[in-house]
C-alpha positions as CSV (number, residue, x, y, z in Angstrom):
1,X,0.0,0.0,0.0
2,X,2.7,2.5,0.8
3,X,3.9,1.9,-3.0
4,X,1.0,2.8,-4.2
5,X,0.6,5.6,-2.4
6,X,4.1,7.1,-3.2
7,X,3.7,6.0,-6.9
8,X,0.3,8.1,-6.6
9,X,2.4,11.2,-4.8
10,X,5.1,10.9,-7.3
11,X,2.8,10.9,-9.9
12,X,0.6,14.3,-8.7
13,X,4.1,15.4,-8.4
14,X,5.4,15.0,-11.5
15,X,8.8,13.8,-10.6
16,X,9.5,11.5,-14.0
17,X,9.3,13.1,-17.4
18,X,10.9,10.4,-19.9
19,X,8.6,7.2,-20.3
20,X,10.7,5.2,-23.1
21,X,12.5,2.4,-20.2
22,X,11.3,0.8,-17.7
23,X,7.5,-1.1,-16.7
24,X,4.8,0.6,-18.8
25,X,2.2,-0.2,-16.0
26,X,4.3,2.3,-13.9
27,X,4.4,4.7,-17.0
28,X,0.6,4.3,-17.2
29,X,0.3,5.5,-14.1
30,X,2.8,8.4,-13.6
31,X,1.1,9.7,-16.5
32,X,-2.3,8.9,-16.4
33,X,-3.2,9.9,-12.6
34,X,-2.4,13.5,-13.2
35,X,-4.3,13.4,-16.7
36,X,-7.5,12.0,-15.3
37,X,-7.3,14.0,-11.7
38,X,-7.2,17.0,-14.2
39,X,-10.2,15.5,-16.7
40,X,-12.0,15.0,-13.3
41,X,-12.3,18.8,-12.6
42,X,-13.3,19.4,-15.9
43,X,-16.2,16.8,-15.6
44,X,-17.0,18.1,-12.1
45,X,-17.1,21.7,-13.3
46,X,-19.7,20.9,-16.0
47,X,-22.3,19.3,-13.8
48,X,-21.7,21.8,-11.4
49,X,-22.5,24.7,-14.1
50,X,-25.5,22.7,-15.7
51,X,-26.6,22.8,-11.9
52,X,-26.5,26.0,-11.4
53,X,-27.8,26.9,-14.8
54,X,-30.7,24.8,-14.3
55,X,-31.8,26.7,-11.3
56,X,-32.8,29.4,-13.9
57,X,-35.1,27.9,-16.3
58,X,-35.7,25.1,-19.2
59,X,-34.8,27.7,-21.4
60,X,-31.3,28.2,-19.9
61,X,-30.2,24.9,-19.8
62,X,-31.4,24.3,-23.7
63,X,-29.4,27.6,-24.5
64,X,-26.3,26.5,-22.4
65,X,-26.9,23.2,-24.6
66,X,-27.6,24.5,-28.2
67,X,-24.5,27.0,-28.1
68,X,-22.3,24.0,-26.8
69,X,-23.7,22.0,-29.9
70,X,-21.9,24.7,-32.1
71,X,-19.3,26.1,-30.0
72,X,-17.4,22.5,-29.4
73,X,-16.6,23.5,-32.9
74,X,-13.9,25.4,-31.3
75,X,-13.2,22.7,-29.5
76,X,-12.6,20.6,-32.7
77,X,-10.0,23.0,-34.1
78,X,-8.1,23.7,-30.4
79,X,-8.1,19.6,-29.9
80,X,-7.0,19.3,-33.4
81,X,-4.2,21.7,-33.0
82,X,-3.4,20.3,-29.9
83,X,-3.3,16.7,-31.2
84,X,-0.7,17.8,-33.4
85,X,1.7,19.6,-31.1
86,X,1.8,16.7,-28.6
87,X,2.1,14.3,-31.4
88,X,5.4,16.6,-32.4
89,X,6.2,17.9,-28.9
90,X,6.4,14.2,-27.5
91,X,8.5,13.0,-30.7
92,X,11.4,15.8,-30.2
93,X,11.4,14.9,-26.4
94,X,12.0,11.1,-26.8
95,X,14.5,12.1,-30.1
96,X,16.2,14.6,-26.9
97,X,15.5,17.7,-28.4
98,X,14.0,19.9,-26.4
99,X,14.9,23.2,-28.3
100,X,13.1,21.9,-31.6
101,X,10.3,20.8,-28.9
102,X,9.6,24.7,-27.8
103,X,10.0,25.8,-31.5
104,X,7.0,23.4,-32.0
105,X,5.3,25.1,-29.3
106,X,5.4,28.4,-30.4
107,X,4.7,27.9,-33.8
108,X,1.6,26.2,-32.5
109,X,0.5,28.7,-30.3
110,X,1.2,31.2,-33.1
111,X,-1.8,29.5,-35.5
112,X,-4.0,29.2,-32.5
113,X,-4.4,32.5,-31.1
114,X,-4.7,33.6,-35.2
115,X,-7.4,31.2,-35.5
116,X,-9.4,32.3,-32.3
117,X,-9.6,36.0,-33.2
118,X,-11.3,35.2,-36.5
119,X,-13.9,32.9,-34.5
120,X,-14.5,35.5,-31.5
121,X,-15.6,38.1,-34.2
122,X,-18.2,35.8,-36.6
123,X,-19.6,34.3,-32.7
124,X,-20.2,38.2,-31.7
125,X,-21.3,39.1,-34.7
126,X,-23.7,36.2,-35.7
127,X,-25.1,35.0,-31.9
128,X,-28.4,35.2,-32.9
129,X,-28.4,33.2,-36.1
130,X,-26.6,30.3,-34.5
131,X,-29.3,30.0,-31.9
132,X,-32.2,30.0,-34.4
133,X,-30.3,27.6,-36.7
134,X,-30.2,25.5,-33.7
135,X,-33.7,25.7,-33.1
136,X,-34.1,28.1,-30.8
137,X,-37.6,30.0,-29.9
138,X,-37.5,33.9,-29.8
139,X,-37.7,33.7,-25.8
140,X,-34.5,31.4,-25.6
141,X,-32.7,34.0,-28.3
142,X,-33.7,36.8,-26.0
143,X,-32.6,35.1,-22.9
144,X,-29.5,33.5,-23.7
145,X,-28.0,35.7,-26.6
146,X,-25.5,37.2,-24.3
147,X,-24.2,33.6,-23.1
148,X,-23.4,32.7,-26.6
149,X,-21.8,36.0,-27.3
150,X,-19.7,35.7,-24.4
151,X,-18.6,32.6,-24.9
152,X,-17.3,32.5,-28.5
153,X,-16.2,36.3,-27.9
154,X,-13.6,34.3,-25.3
155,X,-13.2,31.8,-27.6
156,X,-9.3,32.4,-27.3
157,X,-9.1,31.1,-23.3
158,X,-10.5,28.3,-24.4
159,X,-8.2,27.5,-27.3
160,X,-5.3,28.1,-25.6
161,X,-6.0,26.0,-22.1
162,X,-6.2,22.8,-24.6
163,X,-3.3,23.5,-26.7
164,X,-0.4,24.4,-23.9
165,X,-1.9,22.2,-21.8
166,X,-1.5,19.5,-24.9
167,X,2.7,21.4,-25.0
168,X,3.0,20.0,-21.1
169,X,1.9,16.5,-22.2
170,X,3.8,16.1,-25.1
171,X,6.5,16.7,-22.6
172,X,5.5,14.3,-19.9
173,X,4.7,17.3,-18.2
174,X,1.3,15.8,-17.0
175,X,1.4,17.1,-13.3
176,X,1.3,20.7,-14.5
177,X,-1.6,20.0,-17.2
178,X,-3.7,19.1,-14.0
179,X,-2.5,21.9,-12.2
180,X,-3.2,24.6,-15.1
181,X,-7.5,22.8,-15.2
182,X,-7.7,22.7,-11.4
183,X,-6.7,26.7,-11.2
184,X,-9.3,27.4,-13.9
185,X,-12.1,25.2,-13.4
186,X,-12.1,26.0,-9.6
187,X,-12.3,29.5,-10.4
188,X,-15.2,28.6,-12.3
189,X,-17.2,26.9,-9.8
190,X,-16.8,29.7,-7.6
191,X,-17.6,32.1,-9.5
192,X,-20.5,30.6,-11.4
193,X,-23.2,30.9,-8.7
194,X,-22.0,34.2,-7.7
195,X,-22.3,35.7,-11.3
196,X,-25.6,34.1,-11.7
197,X,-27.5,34.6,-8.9
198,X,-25.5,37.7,-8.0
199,X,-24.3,36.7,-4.8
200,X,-22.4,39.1,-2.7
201,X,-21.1,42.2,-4.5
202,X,-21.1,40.4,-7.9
203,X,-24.5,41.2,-10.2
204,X,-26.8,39.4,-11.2
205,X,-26.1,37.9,-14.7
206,X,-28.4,35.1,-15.2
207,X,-27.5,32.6,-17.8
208,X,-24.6,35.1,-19.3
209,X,-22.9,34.9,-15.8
210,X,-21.6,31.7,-16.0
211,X,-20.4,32.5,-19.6
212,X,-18.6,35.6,-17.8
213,X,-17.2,33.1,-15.1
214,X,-15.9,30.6,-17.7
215,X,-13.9,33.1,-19.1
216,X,-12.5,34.3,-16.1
217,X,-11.7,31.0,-14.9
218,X,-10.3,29.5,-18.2
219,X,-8.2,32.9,-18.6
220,X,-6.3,32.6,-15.3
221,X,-5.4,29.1,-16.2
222,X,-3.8,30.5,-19.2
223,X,-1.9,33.2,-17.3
224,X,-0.5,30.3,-15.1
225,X,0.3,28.6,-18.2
226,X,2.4,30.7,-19.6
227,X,4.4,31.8,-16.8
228,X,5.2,27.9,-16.2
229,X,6.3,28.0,-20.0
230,X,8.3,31.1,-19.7
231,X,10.0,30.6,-15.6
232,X,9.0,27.5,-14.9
233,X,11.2,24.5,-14.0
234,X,9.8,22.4,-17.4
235,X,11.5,20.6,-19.8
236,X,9.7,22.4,-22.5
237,X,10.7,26.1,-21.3
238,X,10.2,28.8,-24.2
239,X,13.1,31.5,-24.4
240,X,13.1,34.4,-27.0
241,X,15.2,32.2,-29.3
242,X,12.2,30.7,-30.0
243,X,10.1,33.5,-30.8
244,X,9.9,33.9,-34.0
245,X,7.6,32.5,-36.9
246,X,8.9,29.3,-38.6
247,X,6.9,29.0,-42.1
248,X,7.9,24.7,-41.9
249,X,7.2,24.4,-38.8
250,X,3.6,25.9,-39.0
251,X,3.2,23.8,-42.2
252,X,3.9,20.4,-40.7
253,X,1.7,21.1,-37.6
254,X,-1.0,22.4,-40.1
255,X,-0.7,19.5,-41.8
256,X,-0.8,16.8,-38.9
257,X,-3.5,18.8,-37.3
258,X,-5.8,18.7,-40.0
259,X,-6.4,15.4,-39.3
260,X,-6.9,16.4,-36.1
261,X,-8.7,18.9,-36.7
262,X,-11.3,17.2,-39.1
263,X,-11.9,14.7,-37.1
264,X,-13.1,16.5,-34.8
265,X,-15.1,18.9,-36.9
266,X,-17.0,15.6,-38.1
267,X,-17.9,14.8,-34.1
268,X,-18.9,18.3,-33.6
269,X,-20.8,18.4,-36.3
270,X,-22.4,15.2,-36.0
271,X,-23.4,16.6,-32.4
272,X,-24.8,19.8,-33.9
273,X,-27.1,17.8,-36.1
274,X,-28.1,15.6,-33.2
275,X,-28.8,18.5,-31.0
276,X,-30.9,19.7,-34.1
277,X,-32.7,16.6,-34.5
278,X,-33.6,17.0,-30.4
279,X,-34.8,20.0,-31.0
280,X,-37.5,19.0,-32.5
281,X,-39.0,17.0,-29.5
282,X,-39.2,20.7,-27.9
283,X,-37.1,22.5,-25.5
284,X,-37.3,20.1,-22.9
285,X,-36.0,17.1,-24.4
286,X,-33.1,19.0,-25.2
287,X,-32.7,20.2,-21.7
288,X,-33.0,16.7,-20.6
289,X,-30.3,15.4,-22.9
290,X,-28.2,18.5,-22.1
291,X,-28.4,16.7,-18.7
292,X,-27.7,13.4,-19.6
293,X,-25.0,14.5,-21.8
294,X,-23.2,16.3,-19.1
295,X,-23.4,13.5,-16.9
296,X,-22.0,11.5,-19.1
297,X,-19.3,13.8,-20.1
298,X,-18.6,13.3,-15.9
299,X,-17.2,9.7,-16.5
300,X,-15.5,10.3,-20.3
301,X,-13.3,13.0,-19.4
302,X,-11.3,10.8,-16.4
303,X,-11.3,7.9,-19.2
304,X,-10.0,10.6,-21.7
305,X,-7.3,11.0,-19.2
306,X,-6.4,7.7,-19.6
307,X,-6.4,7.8,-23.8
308,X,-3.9,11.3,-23.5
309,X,-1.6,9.6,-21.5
310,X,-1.7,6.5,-24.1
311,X,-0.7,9.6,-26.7
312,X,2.2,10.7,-25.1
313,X,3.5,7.1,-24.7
314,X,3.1,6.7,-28.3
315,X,4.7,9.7,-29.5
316,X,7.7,9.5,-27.0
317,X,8.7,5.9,-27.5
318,X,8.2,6.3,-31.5
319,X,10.7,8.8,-31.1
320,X,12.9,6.7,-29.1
321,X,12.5,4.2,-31.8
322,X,10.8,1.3,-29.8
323,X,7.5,0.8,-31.3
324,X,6.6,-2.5,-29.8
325,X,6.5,-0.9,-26.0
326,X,3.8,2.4,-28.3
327,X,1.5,-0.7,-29.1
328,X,1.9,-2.6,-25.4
329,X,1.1,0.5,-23.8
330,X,-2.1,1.4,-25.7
331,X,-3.8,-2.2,-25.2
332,X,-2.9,-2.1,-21.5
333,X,-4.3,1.8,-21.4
334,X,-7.6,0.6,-23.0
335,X,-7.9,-2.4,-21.3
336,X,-8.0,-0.2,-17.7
337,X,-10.5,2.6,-19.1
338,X,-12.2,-0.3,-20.2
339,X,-12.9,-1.6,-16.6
340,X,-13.5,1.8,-15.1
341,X,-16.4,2.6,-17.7
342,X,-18.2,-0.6,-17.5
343,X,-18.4,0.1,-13.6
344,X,-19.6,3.4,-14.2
345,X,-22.2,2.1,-16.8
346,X,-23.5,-0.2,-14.4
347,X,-24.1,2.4,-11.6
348,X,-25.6,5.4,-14.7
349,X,-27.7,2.6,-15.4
350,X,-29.2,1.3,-12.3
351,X,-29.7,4.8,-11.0
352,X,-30.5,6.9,-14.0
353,X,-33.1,8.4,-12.5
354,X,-32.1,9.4,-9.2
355,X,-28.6,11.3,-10.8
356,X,-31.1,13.4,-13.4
357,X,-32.9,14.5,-10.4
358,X,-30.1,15.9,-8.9
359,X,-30.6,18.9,-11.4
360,X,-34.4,19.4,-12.4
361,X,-37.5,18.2,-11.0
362,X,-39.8,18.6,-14.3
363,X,-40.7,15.0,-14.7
364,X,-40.7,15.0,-18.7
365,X,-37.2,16.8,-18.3
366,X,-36.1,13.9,-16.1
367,X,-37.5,11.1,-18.3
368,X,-35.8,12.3,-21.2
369,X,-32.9,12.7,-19.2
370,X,-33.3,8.7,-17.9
371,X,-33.4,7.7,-21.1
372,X,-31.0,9.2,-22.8
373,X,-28.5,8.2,-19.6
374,X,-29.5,4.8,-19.7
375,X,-29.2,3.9,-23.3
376,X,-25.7,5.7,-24.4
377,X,-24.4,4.2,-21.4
378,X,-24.9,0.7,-22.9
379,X,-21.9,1.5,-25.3
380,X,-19.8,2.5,-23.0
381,X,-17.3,-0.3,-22.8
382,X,-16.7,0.1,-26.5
383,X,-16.2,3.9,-26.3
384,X,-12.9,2.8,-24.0
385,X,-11.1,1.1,-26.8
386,X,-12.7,4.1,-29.1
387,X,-10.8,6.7,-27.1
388,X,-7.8,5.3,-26.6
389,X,-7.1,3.8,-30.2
390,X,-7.6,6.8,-31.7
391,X,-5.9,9.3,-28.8
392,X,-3.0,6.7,-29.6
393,X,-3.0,6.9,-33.7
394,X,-3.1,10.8,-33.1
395,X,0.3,10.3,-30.6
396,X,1.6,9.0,-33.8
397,X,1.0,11.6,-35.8
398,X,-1.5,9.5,-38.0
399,X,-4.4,11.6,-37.4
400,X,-6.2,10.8,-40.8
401,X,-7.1,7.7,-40.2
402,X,-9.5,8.2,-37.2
403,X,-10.8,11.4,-39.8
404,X,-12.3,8.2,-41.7
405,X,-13.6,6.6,-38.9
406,X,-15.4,9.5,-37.7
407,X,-16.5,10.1,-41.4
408,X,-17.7,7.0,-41.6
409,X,-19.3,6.4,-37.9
410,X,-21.1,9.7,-37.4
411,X,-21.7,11.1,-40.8
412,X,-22.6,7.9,-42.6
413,X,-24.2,6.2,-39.8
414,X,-24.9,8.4,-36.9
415,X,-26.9,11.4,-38.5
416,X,-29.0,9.3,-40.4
417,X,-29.9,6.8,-38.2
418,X,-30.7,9.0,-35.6
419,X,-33.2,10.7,-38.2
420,X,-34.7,7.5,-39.3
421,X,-35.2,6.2,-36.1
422,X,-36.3,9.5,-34.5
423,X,-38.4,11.3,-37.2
424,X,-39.0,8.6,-39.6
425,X,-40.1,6.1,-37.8
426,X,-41.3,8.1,-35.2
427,X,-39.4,6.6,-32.4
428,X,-38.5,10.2,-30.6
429,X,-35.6,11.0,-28.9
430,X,-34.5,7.5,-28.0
431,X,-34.1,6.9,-31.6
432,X,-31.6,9.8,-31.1
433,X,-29.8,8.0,-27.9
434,X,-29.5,4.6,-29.5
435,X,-28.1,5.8,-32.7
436,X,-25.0,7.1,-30.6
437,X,-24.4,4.1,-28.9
438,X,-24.3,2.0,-32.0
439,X,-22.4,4.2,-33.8
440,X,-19.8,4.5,-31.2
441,X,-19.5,0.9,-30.9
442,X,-19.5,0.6,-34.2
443,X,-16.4,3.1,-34.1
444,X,-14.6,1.0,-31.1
445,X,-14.4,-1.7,-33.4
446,X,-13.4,-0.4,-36.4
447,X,-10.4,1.5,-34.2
448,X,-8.9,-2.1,-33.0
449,X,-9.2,-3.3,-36.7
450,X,-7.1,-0.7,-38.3
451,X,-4.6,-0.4,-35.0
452,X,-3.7,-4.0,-35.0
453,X,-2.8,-3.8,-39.1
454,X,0.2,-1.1,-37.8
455,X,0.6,1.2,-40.6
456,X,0.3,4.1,-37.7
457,X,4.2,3.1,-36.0
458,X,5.3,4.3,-39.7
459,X,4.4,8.0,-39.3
460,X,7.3,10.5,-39.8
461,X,6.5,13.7,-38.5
């Protein structure tokens, strides 16, 4: 036990940066505990702000739901990005290099912050059409407008927690990841209910408060970032040699993040349709899938933990030239997530009903929560190997392949199923739920097919 408890320590610690030698359990864990204690605060901050948004009204939650739909768009591209720059930053550090590792860094945070700018002004600018595309009533618009234009105006926060945050794992810098989320996303929780409700001094926002408190969060964490780039005891540590643009650099990243990028773009997307279909079931079905979703979001983000770690081990032991120990490291990474979801589908399943409660009482909000919980959850030991399979072709730099198995899972199979089974044949809204588990499954399986063929441990980048 007392092992354990100092491999834990050492791990939270991040005392070991280099994960090319010795046991790969070990490596597992030095880099996977900080990874999911950080993907934990994440999780925890998004049911606590779909608590305290549901407080509010129907209409808050659907508008917190609907501009998620679009904005995890963003998402898409800073994941994508970020994909990429661990994918590089992780090669360099198991080649040795560590000054071609911050030149990657820089270069990456150059296209990101370029990116973000151009997104803050169309969100600002066209609030109101994205929430009527989505489905939106006039009274949602009206009440939620300024929660959408807050949160793509600070769009850039956002970007850049995911993508320096991806810099310190490329590095085997996981401890610092976590620390960078915890700072933010408990900054968020306190600040969410007193920008809402207007608690103490702060006023009373409504829905747009905890918009306002994102950003605030998110932003600090970025400040923290930054300095730990710039002063911090890291082996990634930027110095002004390193500032300046680097045309091939940005090309390469562009062109492994892509990939990234795309595949991405086609989940997003696939969940903006989805969300659209919903929206046709009213307002409150999509409040109670907004809640299901976030609860379910709850238990992915630790596993995801899990699948970034699996990345970095990739990407650092390809570099080091020992591709056997990549491929022994991602089964052993997805057998574990696989264990921890199927216990956590087991208890989402057997008390559905009771969790959804938690955050509204409206008994057709909660049903369509229920539902929605109890279904997805089915596929949840297939999302493991999903995850970490593809987290692990993107450590390799291979990012197009899981762009076709996203293009084939959720645009040739998800949106249409859910349509056919939902409005077609007139199933409702658990057409919607089952067509995710089956095509996430159906993703799962394809993953291990392609990983086991290999042609990802040949990826230059």
């Amino acid at each position: 036990m007392k092992q354990i408890l100092n491999l834990i320590w050492q791990a939270i610690r991040g005392e070991e940066k280099s994960y090319t030698t010795g046991s790969i359990n070990r490596a597992i864990v030095l880099l996977s505990i900080p990874m999911i204690l950080e993907m934990v605060m994440e999780a925890f901050f998004a049911v606590v702000d779909v608590f305290f948004v549901s407080k509010i009204s129907v209409n808050a939650v659907a508008t917190v739901g609907l501009t998620e739909s679009v904005i995890t768009l963003v998402y898409s591209i800073a994941i994508g990005l970020s994909m990429a720059t661990t994918a590089m930053v992780s090669r360099r550090i198991g080649e040795g290099d560590t000054d071609r590792a911050a030149e990657a860094a820089v270069q990456s945070i150059i296209i990101a912050v370029s990116i973000s700018v151009v997104i803050s002004i169309l969100g600002i600018v066209f609030a109101q059409q994205i929430l009527s595309l989505m489905g939106g009533s006039t009274t949602l618009i009206q009440e939620g407008i300024g929660y959408t234009r807050i949160i793509f105006g600070g769009n850039i926060v956002i970007m850049l927690l995911f993508l320096l945050n991806a810099i310190f794992r490329g590095a085997g810098e996981a401890a610092v990841a976590m620390q960078a989320l915890w700072i933010a996303n408990v900054l968020n929780i306190i600040l969410d209910p007193c920008l809402i409700f207007g608690w103490g001094p702060f006023p009373e926002l409504g829905v747009a408060g905890a918009a306002v408190a994102t950003n605030i969060g998110r932003g600090i964490g970025v400040l923290f970032q930054i300095y730990i780039l710039l002063k911090g005891k890291v082996i990634v540590r930027i110095a002004r040699k390193h500032l300046f643009v680097q045309i091939n650099i940005i090309k390469n990243l562009l062109r492994v993040s892509m990939g990234g990028m795309g595949q991405y773009i086609i989940a997003s997307a696939s969940w903006i349709f989805l969300m659209r279909i919903m929206s046709e079931f009213g307002e409150v079905a999509v409040a109670g899938y907004t809640i299901s979703i976030r609860l379910l979001v709850f238990a992915i983000l630790p596993a995801w933990g899990m699948a970034n770690a699996a990345a970095t081990l990739v990407g650092q032991n390809l570099g080091a030239k020992q591709p056997e120990r990549a491929e022994k490291s991602v089964w052993r990474s997805a057998f574990y997530t696989m264990v921890f979801l199927f216990l956590v589908s087991v208890v989402y399943f057997f008390f559905a009903r009771p969790l959804v409660m938690l955050f509204h009482s409206d008994p057709m909000v909660v049903d369509y929560g229920v539902a929605s919980l109890k279904i997805i959850c089915l596929g949840y030991v297939f999302f493991a190997y999903g995850m970490v399979i593809s987290q692990a072709f993107n450590g390799a730099g291979d990012t197009k392949t899981p762009t076709w198995l996203n293009f084939i899972c959720f645009w040739l199979l998800q949106i249409p199923l859910a349509y056919f089974l939902g409005i077609v044949l007139q199933v409702g809204p658990n057409g919607v739920f089952w067509a995710v588990a089956i095509s996430e499954s159906v993703l799962a399986i394809l993953c291990i097919y392609k990983f086991r063929r290999g042609a990802w441990k040949l990826v230059e980048i």
